[in-house]
C-alpha positions in Angstrom: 136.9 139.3 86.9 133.0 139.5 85.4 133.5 136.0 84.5 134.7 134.9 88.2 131.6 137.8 89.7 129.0 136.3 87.5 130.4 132.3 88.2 130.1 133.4 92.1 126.6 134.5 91.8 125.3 131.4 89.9 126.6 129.4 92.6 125.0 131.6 95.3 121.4 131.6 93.4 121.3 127.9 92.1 121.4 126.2 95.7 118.4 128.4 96.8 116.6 127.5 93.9 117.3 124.0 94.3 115.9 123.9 98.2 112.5 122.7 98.8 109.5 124.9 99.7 109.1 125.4 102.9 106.9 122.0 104.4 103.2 122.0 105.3 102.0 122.2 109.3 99.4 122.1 110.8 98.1 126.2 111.6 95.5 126.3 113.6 92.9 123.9 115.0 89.3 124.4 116.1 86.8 122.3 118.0 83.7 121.9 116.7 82.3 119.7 118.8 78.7 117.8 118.1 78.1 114.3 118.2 78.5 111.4 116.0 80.8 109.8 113.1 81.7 112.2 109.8 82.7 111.8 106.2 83.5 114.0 103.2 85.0 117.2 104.0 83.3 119.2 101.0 84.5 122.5 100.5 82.7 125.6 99.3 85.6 127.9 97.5 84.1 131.2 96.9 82.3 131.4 100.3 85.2 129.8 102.3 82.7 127.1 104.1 83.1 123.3 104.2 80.3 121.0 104.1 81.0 117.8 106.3 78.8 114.9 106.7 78.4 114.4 110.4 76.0 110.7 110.2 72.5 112.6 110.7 73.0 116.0 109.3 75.9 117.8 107.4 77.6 120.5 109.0 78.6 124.1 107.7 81.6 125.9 109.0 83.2 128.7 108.2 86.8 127.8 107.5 88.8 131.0 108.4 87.4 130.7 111.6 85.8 127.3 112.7 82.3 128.8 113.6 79.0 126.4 112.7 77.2 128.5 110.3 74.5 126.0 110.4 73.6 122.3 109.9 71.4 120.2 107.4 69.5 118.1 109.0 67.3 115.0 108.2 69.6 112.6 106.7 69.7 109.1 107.6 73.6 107.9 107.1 75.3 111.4 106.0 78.4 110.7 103.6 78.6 113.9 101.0 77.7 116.6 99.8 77.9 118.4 96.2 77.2 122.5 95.6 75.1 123.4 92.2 75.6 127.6 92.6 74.4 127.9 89.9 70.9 126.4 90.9 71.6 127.4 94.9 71.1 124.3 95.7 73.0 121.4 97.5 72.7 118.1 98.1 73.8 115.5 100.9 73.4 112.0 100.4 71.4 110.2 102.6 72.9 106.7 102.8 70.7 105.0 105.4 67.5 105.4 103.1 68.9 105.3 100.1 68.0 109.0 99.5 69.9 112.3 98.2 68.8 115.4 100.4 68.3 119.0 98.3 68.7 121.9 100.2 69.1 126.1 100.0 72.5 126.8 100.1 71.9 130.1 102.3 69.8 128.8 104.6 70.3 125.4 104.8 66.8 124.2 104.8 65.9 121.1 103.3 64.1 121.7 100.2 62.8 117.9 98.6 64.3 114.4 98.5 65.2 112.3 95.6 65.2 108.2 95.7 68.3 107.0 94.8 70.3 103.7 95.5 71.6 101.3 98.2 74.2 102.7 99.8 74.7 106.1 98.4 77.4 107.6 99.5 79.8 109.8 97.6 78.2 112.7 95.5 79.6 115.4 93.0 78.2 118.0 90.8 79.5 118.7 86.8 79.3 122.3 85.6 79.1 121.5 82.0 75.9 119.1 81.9 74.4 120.4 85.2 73.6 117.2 87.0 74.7 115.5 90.0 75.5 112.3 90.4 76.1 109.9 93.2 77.7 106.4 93.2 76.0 104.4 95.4 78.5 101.6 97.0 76.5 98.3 97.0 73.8 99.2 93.8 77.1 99.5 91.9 75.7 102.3 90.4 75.7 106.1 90.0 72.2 108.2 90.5 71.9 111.2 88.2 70.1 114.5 89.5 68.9 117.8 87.7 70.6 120.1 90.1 67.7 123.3 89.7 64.1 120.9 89.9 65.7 118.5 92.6 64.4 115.3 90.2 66.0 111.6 89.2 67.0 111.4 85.7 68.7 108.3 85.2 71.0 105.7 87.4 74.0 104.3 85.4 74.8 101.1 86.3 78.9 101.2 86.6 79.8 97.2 86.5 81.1 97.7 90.3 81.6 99.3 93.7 81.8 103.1 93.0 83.9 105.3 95.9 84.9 109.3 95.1 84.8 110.6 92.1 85.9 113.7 89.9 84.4 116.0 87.0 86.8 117.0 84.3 85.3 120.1 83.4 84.6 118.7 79.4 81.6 116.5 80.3 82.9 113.5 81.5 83.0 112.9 85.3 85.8 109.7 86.6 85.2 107.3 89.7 87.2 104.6 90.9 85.7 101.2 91.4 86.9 99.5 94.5 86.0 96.1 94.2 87.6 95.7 90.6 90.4 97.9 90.8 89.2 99.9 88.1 88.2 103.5 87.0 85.2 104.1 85.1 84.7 107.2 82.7 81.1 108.4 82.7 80.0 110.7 79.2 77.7 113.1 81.8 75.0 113.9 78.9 74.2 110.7 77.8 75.0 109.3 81.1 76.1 106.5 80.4 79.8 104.7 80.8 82.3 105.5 78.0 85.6 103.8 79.3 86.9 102.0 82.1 90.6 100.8 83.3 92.5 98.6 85.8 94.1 100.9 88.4 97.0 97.9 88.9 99.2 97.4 90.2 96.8 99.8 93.1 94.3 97.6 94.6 91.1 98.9 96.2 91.6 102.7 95.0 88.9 105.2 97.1 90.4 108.4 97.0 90.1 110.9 94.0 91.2 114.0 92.5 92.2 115.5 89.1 94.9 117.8 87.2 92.7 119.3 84.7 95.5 121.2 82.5 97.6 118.0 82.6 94.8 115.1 82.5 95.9 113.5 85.2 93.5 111.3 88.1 95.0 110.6 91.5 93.4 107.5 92.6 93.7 106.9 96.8 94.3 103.2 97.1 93.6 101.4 100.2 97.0 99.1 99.1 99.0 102.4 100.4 99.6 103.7 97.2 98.5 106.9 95.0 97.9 106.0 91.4 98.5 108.6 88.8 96.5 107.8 85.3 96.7 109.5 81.8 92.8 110.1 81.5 92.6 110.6 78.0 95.5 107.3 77.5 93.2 105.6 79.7 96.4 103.7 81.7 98.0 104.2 85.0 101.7 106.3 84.5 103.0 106.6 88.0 102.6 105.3 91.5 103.7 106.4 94.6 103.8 105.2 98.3 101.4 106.7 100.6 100.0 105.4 104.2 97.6 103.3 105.3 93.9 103.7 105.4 93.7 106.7 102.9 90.0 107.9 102.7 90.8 111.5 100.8 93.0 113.0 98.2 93.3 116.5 96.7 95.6 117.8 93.6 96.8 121.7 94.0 97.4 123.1 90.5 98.9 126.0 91.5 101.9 124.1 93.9 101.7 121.2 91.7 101.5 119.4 95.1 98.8 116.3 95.4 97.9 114.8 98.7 96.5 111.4 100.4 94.8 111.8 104.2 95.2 108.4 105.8 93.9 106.8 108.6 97.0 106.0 109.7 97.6 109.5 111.4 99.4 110.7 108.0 99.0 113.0 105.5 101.3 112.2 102.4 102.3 114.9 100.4 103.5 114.2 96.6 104.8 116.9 94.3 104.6 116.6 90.6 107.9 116.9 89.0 106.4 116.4 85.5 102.8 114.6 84.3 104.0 111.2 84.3 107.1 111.4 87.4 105.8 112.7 91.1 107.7 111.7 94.5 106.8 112.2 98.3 107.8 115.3 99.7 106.2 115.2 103.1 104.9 113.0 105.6 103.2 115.0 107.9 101.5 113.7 111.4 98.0 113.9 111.7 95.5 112.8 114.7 94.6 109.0 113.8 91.8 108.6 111.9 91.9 112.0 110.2 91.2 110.3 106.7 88.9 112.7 105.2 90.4 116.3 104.1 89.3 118.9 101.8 91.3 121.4 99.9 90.4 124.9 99.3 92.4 125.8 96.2 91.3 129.6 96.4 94.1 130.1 99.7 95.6 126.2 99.0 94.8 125.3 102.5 94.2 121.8 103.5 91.6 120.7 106.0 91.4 117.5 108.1 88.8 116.8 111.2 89.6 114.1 114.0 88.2 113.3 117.3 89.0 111.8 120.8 86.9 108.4 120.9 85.9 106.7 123.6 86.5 102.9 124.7 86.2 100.3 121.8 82.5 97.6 121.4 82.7 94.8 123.7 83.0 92.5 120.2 86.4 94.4 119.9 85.5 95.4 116.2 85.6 99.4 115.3 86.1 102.5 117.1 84.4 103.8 120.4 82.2 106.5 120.0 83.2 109.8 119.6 83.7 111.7 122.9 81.3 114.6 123.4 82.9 118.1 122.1 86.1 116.9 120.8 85.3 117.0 117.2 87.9 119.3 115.6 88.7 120.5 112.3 92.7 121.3 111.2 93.9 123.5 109.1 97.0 123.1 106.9 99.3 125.1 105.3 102.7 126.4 104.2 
């Protein structure tokens, strides 16, 4: 009879561990408003704020509640932004004028500028070397900043188109290389380039984020798929089908749950089952053209911004301008 109670109870518990988590949704969704195009969706995890890169200024919100805190203003072609607490400063690149904005990260003011490359776009900062560095599209290169005097220190030059990139906490900081398929490994010291590797079969990867405790990089590729490489290997272990247009990706330690915002209106969710295997969990509908998201690993949530546009250029190429007030950030959860 114990034999047949404890079979019966095993059979009870082992479906319920078996189901899936409960999916992601979108919770709640706030306009913002303001006008003009955006980019990186930056997040600031001990103060709960997001940093997004609305074409002349960057944008602070609070994220529990949508409310502008404030804006950065001055920027010529706004793309990213990177937070240096540690020196309490930030910086936005300034794409246009191939300039990298500092500013106070309480009050937003703009505090110098630093010269930096054609096309600078994405921006990150590395805890262990203390230096930011952008990559900077069209110089194929990556401008290195001290984070606490606001001056240039070096640019790299990375043998191709740089998009996001990623610190790994142990001084080297990753990017993926569009143009070549590739991703390069910078040694943030000496900056200077220690490794590269083909991303293939992905072609045109932009998207970034890393698994630390596993040495994993999640590479967004414009061919609609997610490639998964073994940093320290230096060699892609895992792909996995994602949608079209992705512009951001984000890796959860805690849920072992990465994810891929596409243009497409999709936001692909992949869980990883072990380092090298991983397999999509979740498509979940988005606005179109919410291709930038940050995650907030702190509360896990997800963000995503979109906007209602208005009618297309009379040459029939790219969007319509974004409709007064209907910027609008989402948030996502479980």
């Amino acid at each position: 009879m114990r034999n047949i109670a404890l079979a019966l109870t095993l059979a009870t518990v082992t479906p319920l561990l078996a189901q899936p988590s409960s999916p992601y949704r979108i919770t709640h969704t706030y306009t913002i408003g303001g006008d003009g195009s955006w980019d990186y969706i930056v997040p600031d995890p001990p103060n709960h704020r997001l940093f997004i890169g609305r074409q002349n200024r960057v944008m602070v919100v609070d994220e529990n509640n949508g409310t502008l805190l404030g804006e950065v203003t001055g920027i010529q072609g706004a793309h990213g932004t990177a937070v240096a607490a540690s020196s309490g400063h930030g910086f936005a690149t300034s794409g246009n004028d191939q300039a990298v904005v500092m500013f106070d990260l309480n009050t937003f003011a703009v505090l110098g500028r630093v010269h930096a490359a054609e096309d600078a776009d994405a921006i990150i900062y590395d805890g262990p070397s203390n230096r930011v560095f952008t990559f900077n599209g069209d110089a194929h290169s990556s401008t290195v900043i001290d984070p606490r005097r606001g001056t240039l220190i070096t640019n790299i030059a990375l043998g191709g188109k740089p998009e996001y990139g990623a610190p790994a906490g142990d001084g080297k900081v990753y990017a993926n290389l569009t143009d070549t398929s590739e991703v390069v490994e910078i040694d943030a010291k000496s900056a200077t380039v220690a490794r590269r590797w083909s991303t293939a079969p992905c072609k045109q990867p932009v998207a970034m984020a890393i698994d630390t405790a596993h040495h994993r990089l999640f590479s967004g590729c414009r061919s609609g798929v997610l490639a998964i490489s073994d940093y320290q290997a230096g060699n892609v272990v895992a792909t996995v089908p994602i949608g079209t247009g992705v512009d951001g990706a984000a890796y959860d330690a805690a849920s072992g749950d990465a994810f891929a915002s596409n243009a497409d209106g999709t936001l692909t969710v992949i869980h990883q089952d072990a380092p090298d295997q991983y397999r999509v969990v979740q498509t979940l509908e988005t606005p179109q053209g919410a291709r930038n998201m940050g995650l907030d690993p702190t509360n896990h949530r997800v963000f995503v911004v979109s906007a209602k546009f208005g009618p297309p250029p009379a040459s029939g190429r790219g969007r319509g301008p974004v409709l007064p007030g209907s910027f609008t950030l989402m948030v996502i959860e479980r």
